[in-house]
C-alpha positions in Angstrom: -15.7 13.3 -8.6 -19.5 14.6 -8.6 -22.1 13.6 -11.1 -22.5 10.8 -13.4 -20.6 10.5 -16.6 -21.7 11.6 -20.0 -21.7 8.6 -22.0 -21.0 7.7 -25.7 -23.1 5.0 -27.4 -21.9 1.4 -27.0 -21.2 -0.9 -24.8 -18.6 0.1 -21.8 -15.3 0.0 -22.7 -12.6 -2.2 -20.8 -8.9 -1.5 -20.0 -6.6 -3.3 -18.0 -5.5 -0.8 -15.4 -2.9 -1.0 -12.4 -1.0 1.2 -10.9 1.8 1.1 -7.7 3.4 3.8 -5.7 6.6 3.3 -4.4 8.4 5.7 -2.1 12.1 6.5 -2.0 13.8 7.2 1.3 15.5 10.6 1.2 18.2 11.4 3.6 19.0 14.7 5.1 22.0 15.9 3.6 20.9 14.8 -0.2 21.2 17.9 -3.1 18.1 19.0 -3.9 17.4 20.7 -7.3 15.5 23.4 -8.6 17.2 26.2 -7.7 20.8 27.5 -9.6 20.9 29.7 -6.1 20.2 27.3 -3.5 23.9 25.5 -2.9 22.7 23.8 0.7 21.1 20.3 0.9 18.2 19.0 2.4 17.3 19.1 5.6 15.0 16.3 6.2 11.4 15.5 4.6 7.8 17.6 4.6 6.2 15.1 2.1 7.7 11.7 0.9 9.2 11.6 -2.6 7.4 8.9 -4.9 7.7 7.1 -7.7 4.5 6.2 -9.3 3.3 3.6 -12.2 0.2 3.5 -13.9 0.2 0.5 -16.6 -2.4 0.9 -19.1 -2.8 -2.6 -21.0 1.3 -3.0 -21.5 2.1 0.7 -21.7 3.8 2.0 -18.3 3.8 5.6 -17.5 6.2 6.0 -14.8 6.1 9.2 -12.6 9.2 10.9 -10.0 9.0 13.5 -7.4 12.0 14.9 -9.2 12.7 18.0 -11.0 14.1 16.6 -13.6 15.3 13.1 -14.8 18.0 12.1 -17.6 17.2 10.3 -20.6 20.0 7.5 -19.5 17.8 6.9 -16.7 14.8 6.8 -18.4 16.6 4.5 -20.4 17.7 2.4 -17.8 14.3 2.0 -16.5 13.0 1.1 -19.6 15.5 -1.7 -20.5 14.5 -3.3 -16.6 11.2 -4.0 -17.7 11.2 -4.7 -21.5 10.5 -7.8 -20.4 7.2 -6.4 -18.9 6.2 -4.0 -21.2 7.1 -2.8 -24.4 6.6 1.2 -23.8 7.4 2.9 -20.8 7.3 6.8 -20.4 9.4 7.8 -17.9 8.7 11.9 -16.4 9.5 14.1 -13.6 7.0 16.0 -11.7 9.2 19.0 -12.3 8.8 19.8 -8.5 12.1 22.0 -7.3 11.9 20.5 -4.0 13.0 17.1 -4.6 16.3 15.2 -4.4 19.0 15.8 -7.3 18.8 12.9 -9.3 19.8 14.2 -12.5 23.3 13.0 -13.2 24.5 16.5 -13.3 22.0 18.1 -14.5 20.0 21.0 -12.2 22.5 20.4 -9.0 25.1 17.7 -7.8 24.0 14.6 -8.3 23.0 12.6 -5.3 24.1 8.6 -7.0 22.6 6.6 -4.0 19.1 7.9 -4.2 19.3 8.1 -8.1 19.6 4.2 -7.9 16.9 3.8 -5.4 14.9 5.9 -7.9 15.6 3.4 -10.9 14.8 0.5 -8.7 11.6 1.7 -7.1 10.4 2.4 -10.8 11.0 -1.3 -12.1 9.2 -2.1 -8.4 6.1 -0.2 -8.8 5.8 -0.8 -12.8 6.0 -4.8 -12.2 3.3 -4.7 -9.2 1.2 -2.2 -10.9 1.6 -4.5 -14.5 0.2 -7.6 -12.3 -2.7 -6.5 -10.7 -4.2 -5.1 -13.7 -8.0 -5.3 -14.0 -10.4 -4.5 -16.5 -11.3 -0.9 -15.8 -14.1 1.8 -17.7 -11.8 5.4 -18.8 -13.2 8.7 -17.8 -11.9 11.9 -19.4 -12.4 15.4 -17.7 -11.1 19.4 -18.6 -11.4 22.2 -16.6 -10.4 25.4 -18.5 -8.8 27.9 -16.8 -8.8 27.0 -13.3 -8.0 30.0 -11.5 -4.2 28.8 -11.1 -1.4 29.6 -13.3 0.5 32.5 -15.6 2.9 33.5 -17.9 6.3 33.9 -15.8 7.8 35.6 -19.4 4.8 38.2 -20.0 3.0 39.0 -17.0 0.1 40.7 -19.0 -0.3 38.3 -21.7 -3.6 36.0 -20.6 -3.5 32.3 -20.3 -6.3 29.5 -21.3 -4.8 26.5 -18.9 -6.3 23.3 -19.3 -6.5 20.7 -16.2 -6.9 17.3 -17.9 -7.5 14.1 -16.0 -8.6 10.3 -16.9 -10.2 8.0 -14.1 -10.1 4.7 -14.8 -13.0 2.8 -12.7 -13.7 -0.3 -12.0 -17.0 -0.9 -13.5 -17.9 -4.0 -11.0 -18.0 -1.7 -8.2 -17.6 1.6 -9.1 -14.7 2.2 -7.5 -11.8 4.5 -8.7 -8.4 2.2 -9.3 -6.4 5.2 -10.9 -6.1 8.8 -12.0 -4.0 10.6 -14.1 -3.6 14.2 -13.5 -1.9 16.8 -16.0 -1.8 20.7 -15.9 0.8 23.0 -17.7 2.1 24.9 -14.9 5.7 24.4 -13.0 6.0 23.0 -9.6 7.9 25.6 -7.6 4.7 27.4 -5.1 7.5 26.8 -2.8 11.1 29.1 -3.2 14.9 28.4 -3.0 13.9 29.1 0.8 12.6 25.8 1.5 15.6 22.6 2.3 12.8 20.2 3.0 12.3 18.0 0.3 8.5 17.9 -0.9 6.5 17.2 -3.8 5.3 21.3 -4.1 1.6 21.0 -5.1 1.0 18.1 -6.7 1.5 15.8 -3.9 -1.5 18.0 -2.7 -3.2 16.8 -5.8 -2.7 13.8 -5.0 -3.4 13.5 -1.3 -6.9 15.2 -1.6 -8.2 12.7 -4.4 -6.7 9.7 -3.1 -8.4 10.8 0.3 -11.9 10.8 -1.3 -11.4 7.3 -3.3 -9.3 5.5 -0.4 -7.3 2.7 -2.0 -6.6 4.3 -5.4 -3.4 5.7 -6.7 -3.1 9.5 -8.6 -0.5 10.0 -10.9 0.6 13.9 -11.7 2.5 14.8 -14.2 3.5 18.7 -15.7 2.2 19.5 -19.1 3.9 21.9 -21.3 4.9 24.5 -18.7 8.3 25.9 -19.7 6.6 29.6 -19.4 4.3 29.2 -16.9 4.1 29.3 -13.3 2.1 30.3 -10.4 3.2 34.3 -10.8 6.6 35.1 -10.4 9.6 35.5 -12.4 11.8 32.6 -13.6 15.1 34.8 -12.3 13.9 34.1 -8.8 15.6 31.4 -9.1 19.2 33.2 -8.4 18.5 33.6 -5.0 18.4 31.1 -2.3 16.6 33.6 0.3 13.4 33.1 -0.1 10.4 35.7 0.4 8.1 34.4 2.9 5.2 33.9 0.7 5.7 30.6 -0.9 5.4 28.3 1.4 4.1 24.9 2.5 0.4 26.5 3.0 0.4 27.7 -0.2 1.3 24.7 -2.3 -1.3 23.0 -0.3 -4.0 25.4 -1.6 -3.2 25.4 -5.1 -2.9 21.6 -5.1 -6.6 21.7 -3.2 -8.2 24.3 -5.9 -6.8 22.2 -8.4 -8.4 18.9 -7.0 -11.4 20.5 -6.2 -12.0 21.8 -9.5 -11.9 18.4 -11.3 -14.6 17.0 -8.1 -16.8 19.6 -9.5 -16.4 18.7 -13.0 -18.2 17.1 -15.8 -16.9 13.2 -16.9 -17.0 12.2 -20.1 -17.2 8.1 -20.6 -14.6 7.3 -22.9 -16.6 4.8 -25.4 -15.4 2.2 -28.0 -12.9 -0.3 -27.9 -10.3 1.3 -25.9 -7.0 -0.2 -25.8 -3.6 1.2 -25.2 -1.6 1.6 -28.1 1.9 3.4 -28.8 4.2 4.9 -31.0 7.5 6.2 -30.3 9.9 8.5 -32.9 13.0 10.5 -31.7 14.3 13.3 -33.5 18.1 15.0 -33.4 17.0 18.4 -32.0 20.2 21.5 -32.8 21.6 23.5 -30.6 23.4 26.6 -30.6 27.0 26.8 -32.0 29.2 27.1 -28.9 31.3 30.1 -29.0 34.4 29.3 -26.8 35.7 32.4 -27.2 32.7 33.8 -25.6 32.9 31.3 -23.4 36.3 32.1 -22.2 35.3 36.0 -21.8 32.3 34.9 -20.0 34.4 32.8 -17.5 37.0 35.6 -16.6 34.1 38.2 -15.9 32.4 35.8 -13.8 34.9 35.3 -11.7 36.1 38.0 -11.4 32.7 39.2 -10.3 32.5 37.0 -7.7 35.2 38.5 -5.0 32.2 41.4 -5.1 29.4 39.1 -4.9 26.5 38.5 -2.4 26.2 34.9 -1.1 23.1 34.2 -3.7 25.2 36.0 -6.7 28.4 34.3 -5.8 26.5 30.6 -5.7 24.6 31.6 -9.2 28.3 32.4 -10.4 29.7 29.4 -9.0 27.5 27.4 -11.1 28.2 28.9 -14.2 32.0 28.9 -14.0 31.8 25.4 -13.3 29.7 24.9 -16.5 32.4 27.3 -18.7 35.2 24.6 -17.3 33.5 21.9 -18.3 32.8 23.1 -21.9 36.2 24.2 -22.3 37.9 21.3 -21.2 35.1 18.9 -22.0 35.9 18.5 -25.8 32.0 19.7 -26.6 31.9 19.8 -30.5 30.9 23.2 -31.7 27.7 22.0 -32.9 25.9 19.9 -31.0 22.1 18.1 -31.0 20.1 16.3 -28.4 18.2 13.3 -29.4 14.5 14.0 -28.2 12.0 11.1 -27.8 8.3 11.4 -28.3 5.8 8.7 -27.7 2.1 9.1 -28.5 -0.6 7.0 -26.5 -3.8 6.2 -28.1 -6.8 5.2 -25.4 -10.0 5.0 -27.7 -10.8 8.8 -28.6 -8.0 9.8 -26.2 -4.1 10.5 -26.9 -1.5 11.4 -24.6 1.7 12.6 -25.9 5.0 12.4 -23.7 7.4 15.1 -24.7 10.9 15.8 -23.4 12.5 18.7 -21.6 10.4 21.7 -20.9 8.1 22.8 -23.8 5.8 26.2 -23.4 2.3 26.3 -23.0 2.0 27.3 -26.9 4.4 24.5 -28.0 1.7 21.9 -26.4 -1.4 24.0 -27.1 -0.2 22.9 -30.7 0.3 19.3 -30.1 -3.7 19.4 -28.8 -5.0 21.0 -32.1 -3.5 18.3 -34.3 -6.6 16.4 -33.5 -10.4 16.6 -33.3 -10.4 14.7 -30.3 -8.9 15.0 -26.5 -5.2 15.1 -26.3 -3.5 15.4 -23.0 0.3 16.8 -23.4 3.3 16.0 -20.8 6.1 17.6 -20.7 9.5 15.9 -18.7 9.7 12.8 -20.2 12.3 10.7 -21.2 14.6 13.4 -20.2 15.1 16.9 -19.5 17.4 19.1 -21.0 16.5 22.0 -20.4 14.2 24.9 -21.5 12.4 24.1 -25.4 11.2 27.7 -26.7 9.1 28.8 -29.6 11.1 30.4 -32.3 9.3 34.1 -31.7 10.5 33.9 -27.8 14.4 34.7 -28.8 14.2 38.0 -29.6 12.8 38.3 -25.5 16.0 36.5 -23.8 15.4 35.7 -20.6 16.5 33.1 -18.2 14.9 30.3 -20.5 16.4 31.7 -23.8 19.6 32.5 -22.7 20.6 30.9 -19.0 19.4 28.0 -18.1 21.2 25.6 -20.3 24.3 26.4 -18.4 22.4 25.0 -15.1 21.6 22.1 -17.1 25.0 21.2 -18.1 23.8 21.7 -21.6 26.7 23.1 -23.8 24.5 25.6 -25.2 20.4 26.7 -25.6 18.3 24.8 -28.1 18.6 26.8 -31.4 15.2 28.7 -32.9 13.5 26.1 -34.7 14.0 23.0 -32.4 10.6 23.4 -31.1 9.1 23.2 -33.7 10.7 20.4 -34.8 9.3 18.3 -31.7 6.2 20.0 -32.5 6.0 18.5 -35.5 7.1 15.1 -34.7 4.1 15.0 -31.8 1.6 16.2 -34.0 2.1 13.6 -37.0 2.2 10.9 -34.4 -1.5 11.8 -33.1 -2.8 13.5 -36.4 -1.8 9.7 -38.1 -3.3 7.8 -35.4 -6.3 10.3 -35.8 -6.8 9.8 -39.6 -6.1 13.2 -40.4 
């Protein structure tokens, strides 16, 4: 990054930071998700899949090239290293061009590279835990930085925030770690593409690691259930692909992305900064599941499919398979999801992990619960699916009304869980802010 930091009064603060990355070997032939449409697996690798730690004091964040991750894996990682560290955040990237790791959910699960994944995150958490060293904390926001929309309503303007904390060795000067975080979904590249890749954060990644050799950036998707880089969510039901999202692309939105934080102000994070953390889960509803409906729905589908195309008839596929599971699953007819949300405190700094795929407003309203910078992720602790705002049912739409089948959920969240992980996130930082 350019320029010196602004600094607050007092003495400059310490953190133990480390951080690891570990890389997962992918074979060809492994189920990618992402993409309902897309029923062929991988054909071999453009960019290795990752799993990254940054351990902050004896908090972990833990970060997959995955689309999205179950909350018994993240549970499974966590109970490997209690003996480490007491919390550990566990999140996908969200990008749709990794390996199926999901245990069901988003595609076929692929069980021998799930269980590399579990084993490379205890890996990099215990090596990044003991080379911690005392670090200073740098916090930077770039509004708006040319990258990103609203996938629901194409003329409805966005204020996107890319948030990022450095944490430098003070001794030297050098950069040990960065955390990245922008609300916008990683899928530049289409159903199209069977190579598996990180989409554009690994570009992220590779540019700022490039001009601090030796350090390690962690990215992770903030609230981005509604946004995108500018096309429509239903995309996703096909598997051809249109030529313009491709490897090139992802590389330059990961680049303006990097390049926008290199030109942006620092802020030195002053006082005593030390990592602490609260967790608090919360039984979010879902919808009643009609099995009558369900039944109708099955029969129409398949009887659609002897006039399908190949992209309708996979889409199809998918959902049938979800209507026999709910029918013969024994699914109660109403259900809830336990969500888990941990709050981070570093100095005048909070990050907030929350579950499955907020919107952009959901975490715009995490960040005013304090007076001071919070940085929201989504994807953590597990992903089930599509969280939106009560005023977005009346709109439908793949996120409303579809994609719980293609997470194996037994129906969509119902209006009001949102807000109910809303308000969960923002007593957790509003206490720890003294409001």
């Amino acid at each position: 990054m350019t320029g010196e930091p602004t600094r607050s009064p007092g003495p400059v603060p310490r953190l133990l930071v480390g951080a690891a990355t570990v890389e997962v070997e992918v074979p060809p032939g492994t189920p990618m998700a992402g993409f309902a449409a897309r029923q062929d697996p991988s054909r071999g690798v453009h960019d290795p899949t990752t799993v990254r730690a940054l351990v902050l004091d004896d908090v972990a964040l833990v970060s997959v090239d995955v689309c999205a991750l179950h909350e018994d894996t993240c549970a499974q990682v966590r109970a490997r290293l209690a003996d480490v560290v007491p919390t550990c955040v566990v999140a996908a990237t969200h990008t749709h061009s990794g390996p199926c790791v999901g245990r069901g959910r988003v595609g076929r699960h692929a069980a021998a590279v799930h269980d590399d994944v579990v084993a490379a995150a205890e890996r990099a958490v215990r090596h990044a835990h003991a080379k911690r060293r005392a670090c200073a904390v740098e916090y930077t926001e770039v509004r708006s930085p040319g990258v990103g929309a609203n996938r629901r309503h194409p003329g409805r303007s966005v204020d996107l925030r890319l948030q990022a904390l450095c944490f430098r060795d003070p001794a030297d000067g050098r950069v040990v770690s960065r955390l990245v975080v922008y609300p916008c979904h990683p899928v530049v590249l289409d159903a199209a593409n069977l190579l598996v890749s990180a989409d554009y954060p690994g570009q992220v990644r590779t540019v700022l690691e490039a001009g601090d050799p030796g350090s390690v950036t962690m990215f992770l998707t903030g609230a981005a259930g509604d946004i995108n880089t500018g096309h429509r969510a239903e995309d996703s039901y096909r598997a051809s692909g249109t030529g313009l999202r491709t490897y090139a692309e992802a590389e330059r939105v990961g680049a303006v992305l990097a390049d926008a934080l290199g030109g942006a102000a620092r802020h030195l994070v002053g006082g005593e900064v030390q990592a602490t953390a609260v967790t608090e889960e919360v039984d979010l509803p879902l919808l009643p599941v009609d099995r009558e409906q369900v039944r109708r729905d099955l029969a129409r589908w398949t009887t659609d499919l002897g006039e399908a195309d190949a992209d309708r008839a996979a889409l199809l596929g998918v959902w049938a398979s979800w209507a026999r599971g709910v029918l013969d699953g024994g699914v109660p007819e109403r259900a809830t999801w336990r969500a888990r949300v941990t709050a981070v405190r570093l100095g005048e700094v909070a990050l907030v992990a929350l579950p499955g795929e907020p919107f952009l407003a959901s975490g715009e309203q995490v960040r005013a619960a304090s007076s001071a910078p919070v940085i929201v992720l989504g994807y953590s602790d597990g992903c089930p699916g599509y969280l939106p705002p009560r005023e977005e049912y009346a709109h439908g739409g793949y996120e409303v009304d579809d994609a719980h089948r293609y997470y194996d959920m037994p129906a969509p969240f119902a209006p009001g869980a949102a807000e109910q992980l809303v308000a969960v996130a923002c007593r957790l930082v509003g206490a720890d802010d003294g409001r």
